[in-house]
N, C-alpha and C positions, 0 to 999 in steps of 0.2 A: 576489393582492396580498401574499399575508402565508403565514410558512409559522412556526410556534412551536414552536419545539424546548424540552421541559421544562417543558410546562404539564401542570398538574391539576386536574383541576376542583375548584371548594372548592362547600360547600355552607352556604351564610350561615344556616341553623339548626342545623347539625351541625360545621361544619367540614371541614377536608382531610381525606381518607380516608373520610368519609360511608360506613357499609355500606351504606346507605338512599338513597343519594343517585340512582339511576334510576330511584327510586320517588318521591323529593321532588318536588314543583313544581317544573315548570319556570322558572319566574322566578327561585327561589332557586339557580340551580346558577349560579356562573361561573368564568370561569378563574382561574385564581392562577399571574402570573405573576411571575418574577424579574428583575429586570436592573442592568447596573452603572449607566448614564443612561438616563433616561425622555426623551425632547423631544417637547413637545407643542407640535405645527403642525407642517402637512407643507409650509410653503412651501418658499424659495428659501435662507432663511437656516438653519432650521430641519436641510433636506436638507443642506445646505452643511456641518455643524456634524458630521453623522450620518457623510457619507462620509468628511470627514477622520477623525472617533475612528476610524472600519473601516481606514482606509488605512495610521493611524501607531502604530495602538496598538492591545491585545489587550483589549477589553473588550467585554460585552455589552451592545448597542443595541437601543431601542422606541422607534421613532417613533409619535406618535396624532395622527390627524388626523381631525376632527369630521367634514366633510365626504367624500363618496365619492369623490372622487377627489384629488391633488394640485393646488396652484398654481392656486386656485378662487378665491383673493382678490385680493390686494396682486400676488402673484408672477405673476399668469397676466391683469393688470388694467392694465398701465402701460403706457408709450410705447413702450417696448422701446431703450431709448438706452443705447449703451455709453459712457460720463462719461469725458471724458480726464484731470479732476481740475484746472481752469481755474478752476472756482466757487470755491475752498476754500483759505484763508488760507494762507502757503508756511509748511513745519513745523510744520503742525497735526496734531493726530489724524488729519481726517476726511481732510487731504491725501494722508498718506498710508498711509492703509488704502484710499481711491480708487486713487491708483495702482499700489498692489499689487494689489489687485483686477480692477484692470482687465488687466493681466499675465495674472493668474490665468485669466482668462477667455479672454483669448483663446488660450492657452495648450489650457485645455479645452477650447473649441468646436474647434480644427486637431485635436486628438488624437478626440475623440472623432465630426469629421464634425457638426457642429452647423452651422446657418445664422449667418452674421457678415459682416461687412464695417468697413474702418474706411472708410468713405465719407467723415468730414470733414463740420465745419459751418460756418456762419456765423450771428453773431452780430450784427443790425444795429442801425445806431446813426446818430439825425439830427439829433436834440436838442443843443443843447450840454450837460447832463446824460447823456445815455446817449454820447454821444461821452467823455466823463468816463470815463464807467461801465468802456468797451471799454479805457481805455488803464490802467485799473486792475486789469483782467479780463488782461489782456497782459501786466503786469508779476507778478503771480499766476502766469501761466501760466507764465512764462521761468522763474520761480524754483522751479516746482513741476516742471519739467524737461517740458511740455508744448511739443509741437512748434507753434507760433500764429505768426502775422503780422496785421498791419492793412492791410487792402488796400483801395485808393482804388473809387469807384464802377463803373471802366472794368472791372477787374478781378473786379468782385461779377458783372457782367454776365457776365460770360465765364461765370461757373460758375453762376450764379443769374440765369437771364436774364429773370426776372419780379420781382424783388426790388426792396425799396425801400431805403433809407439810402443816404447822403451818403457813408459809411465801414462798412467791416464786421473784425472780428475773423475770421480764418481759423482752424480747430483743426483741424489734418489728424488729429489724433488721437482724434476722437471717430466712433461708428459705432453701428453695429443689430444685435440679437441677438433671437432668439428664445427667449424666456426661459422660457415653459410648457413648450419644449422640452429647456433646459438642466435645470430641475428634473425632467422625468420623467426623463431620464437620468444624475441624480444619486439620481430612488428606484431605477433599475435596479440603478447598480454598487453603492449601500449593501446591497441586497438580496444582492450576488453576493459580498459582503461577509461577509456572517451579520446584517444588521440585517432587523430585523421594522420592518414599516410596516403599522400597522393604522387603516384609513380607517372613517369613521363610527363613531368612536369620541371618545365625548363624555366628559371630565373633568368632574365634579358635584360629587366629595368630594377632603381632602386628608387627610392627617394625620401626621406624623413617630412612630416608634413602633421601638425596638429600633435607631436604627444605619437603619432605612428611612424613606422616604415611600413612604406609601400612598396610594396614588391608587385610588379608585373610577368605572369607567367605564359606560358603558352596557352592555357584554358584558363585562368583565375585571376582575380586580383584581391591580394593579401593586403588586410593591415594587421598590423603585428604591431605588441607594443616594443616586443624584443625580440632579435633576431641570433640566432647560436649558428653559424658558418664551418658545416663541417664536410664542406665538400672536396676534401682530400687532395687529389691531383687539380684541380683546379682552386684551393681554397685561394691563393695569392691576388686571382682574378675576380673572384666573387668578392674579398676583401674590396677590392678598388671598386667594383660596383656599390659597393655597400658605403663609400664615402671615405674609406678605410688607404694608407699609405702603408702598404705590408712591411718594408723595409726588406724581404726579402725577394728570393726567386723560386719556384717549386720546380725541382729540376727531376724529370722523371727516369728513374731507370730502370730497365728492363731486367727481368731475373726469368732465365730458362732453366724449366727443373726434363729430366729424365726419369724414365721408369726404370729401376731395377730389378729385370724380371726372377732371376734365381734371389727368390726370397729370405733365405736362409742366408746370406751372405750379411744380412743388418735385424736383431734381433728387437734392439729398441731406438736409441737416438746415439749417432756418430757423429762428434763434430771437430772440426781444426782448434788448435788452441787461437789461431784467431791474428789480425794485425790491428791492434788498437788504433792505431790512426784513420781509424775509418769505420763507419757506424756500422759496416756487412760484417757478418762472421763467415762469410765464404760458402766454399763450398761443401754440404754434410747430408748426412744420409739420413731420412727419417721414415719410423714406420707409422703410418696413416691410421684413422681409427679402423677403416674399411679395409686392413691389412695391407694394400700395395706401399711397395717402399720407395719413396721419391727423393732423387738424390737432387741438389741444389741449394739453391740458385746462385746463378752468376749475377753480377751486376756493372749491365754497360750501357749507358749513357742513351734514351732512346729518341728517333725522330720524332715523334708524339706521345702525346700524356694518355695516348687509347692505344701505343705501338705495341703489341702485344706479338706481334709475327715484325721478324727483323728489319724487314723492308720498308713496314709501313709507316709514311712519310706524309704529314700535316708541317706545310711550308711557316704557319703562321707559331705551330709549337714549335719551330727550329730557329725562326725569328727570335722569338721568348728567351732560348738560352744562347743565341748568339749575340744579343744587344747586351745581356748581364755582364757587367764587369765580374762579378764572380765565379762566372765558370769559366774566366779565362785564369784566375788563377788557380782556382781549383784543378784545374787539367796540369798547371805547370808545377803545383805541387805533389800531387799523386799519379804524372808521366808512368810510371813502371808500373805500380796497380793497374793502372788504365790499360795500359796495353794489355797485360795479362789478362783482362779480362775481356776484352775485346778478342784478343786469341781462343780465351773459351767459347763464347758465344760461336765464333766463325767455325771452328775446328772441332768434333767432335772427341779425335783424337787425344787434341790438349785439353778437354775437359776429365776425357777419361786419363791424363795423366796427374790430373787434381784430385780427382778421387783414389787414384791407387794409390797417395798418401796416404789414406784414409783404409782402403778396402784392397792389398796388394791385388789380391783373388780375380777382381773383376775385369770383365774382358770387353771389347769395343762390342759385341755379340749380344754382351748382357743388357743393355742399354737400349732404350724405346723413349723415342722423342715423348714429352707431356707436356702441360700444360705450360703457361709462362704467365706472368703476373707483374707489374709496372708497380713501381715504389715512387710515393714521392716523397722525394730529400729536398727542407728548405736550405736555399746555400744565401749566406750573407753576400754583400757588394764587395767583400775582400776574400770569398775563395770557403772561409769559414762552412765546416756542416753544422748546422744544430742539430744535434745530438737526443735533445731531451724536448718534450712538449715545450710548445710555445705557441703561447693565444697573447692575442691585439686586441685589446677592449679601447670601446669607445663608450659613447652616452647610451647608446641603445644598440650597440653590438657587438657582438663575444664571437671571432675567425681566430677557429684551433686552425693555425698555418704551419705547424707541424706535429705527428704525432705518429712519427717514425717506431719500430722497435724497440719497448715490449706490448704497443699501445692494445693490441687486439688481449691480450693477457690483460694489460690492465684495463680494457676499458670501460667494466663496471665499474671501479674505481672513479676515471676518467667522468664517466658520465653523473658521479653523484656529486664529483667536486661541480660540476660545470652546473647542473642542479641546484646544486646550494646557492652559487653565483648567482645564477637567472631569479630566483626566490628572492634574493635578498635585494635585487634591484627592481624588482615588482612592488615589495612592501614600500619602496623610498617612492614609486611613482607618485 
């Protein structure tokens, strides 16, 4: 996984050079390593951020990733939707670092042989609100250079021949990726690069000291002139180790997807036209590059930022969004969302009544429990989600404390801004 060029052991009683140091306790000895950027998290965005510095620029890179292997959380946990950039306001930020993003990707999945497709979705719509929705979603789209049409029911059939609405939004421009696979092949070329990726390796301490941050880990000790914070569900936390005042809360929520066994019932991508007051698009049907069709995800509020199974309860992450003034209003502003999805989660039944909006066809039968996957949404002290990335810089450190939905689409994008960033604050050292 990791190969360290120029480490030494240091001896935390003695020091570097220790004469005594194979004679110390073993628990006292650890590495002492150097580097120009430290990034801690080995996701999607993380590895994103690592291969570009390797690719465009001469400096030495340590990726630390707490767990054993990569893309164990957020990155290796989602739908796997490649976002055409259709959701997201025209000449926004998030518009387009999406559509650069999504470039980027597809760009890398052709070169390097990765799983993709632009298969194209639909977006359905029956209500006279979500018919709303779709022609607002269409005019986004035209302006954000998004290939889309709205096509009559006759039409929906033709390509979605179990689907429901009156009218559908077309995005020939959206598709499926395999995304645990684009991040192991972003820690392969970082690695063929000269970047260290060292797994199970947990950040405890921080401290600025000489021109460095020192970071304290479970086997090493980093100095790093500059540190990139992209530890996801934890990034809030790592921020405050890091000397850092996030201003937010990273509040995790839980999203359970189902398998849809009768295949033929979702040909490419199914989805709600959606409640804008809330960064989820719900519940939708997607087909995977590896063919199975996974319908979800819900998203309800979970006891831990690792809750991944409904029960599972870490006292000190319930602490976390219980002390936040903002999830108390959060909760008192989106009550009926909330429930709703709390009813999905619990009820298998009302989840399959969310879907036969979607797929009338489908039966409680068709449905096979799969995987689940934990989101983190940063929420402001007044209730607020943010919506769009958002990074906390300091003198010597850059904590992405959100990078919610399209960020896996866009995060070569993501990773070349953050690149350019760490570059330009290396030449001013």
């Amino acid at each position: 996984m990791h190969n360290l060029g120029g480490t030494e052991p240091f001896c935390r009683c003695h020091g570097t050079g220790c004469a005594s140091r194979f004679t110390c306790n073993r628990e006292l000895l650890v590495l002492l390593v150097e580097c120009d950027v430290a990034i801690i998290g080995g996701g999607i965005v993380g590895l994103a951020a690592a291969w570009q510095l390797g690719r465009r620029y001469d400096c030495r890179v340590l990726v630390l990733e707490k767990e054993s292997s990569v893309a164990t959380h957020q990155s290796g946990r989602n739908s796997g939707v490649l976002h055409s950039g259709i959701y997201y306001q025209p000449r926004s930020k998030q518009a387009q670092t999406c559509l650069r993003g999504r470039r980027l990707m597809e760009e890398f999945c052709r070169t390097n042989d990765l799983p993709f497709e632009l298969c194209g979705k639909v977006i359905i719509g029956s209500t006279p609100q979500e018919l709303a929705r779709l022609h607002t979603l269409y005019e986004w789209g035209r302006a954000n250079g998004v290939q889309c049409q709205i096509i009559d029911r006759d039409a929906l059939l033709e390509r979605e021949p179990y689907a429901a609405g009156s009218k559908a939004l077309l995005v020939r421009d959206a598709g499926i990726v395999d995304y645990p696979g684009v991040v192991r092949c972003l820690m392969s070329l970082a690695q063929e690069q000269g970047t260290d990726v060292l797994t199970n390796s947990f950040v405890y301490g921080a401290r600025e000291e000489n021109q460095y941050v020192i970071l304290e880990t479970n086997n090493l000790t980093v100095h790093a002139r500059h540190v990139l914070n992209c530890a996801g569900l934890y990034a809030d936390r790592v921020a405050k180790l890091l000397g850092q005042e996030p201003n937010i809360r990273v509040l995790p929520f839980r999203g359970e997807y189902y398998e849809l066994l009768p295949r033929q019932y979702c040909h490419h991508l199914i989805y709600p036209a959606g409640d804008e007051r809330v960064p989820f698009l719900g519940v939708h049907a997607t087909r995977m590059t590896d063919g199975r069709i996974l319908c979800g995800p819900s998203a309800v509020l979970a006891f831990s930022r690792e809750g991944y199974k409904r029960f599972t309860v870490v006292p000190a992450d319930i602490l976390d969004t219980v002390l936040w003034p903002g999830s108390w209003h959060l909760a008192r502003s989106l009550w009926r969302t909330g429930t709703r999805e709390i009813l999905q989660s619990l009820s298998k039944k009302y989840y399959l009544r969310e879907l036969q909006r979607l797929i009338p066809a489908v039966k409680l039968s068709d449905l096979r429990p799969a995987r689940s996957g934990v989101r983190a949404q940063a929420v402001r002290a007044d209730g607020k989600m943010i919506r769009s990335m958002y990074i906390k810089e300091s003198q010597r450190v850059l904590s992405v404390l959100n990078d919610s939905s399209p960020s896996a689409t866009a995060s070569l994008a993501i990773g070349e801004t953050l690149a350019r960033n760490l570059m330009n604050r290396l030449r001013l050292d």
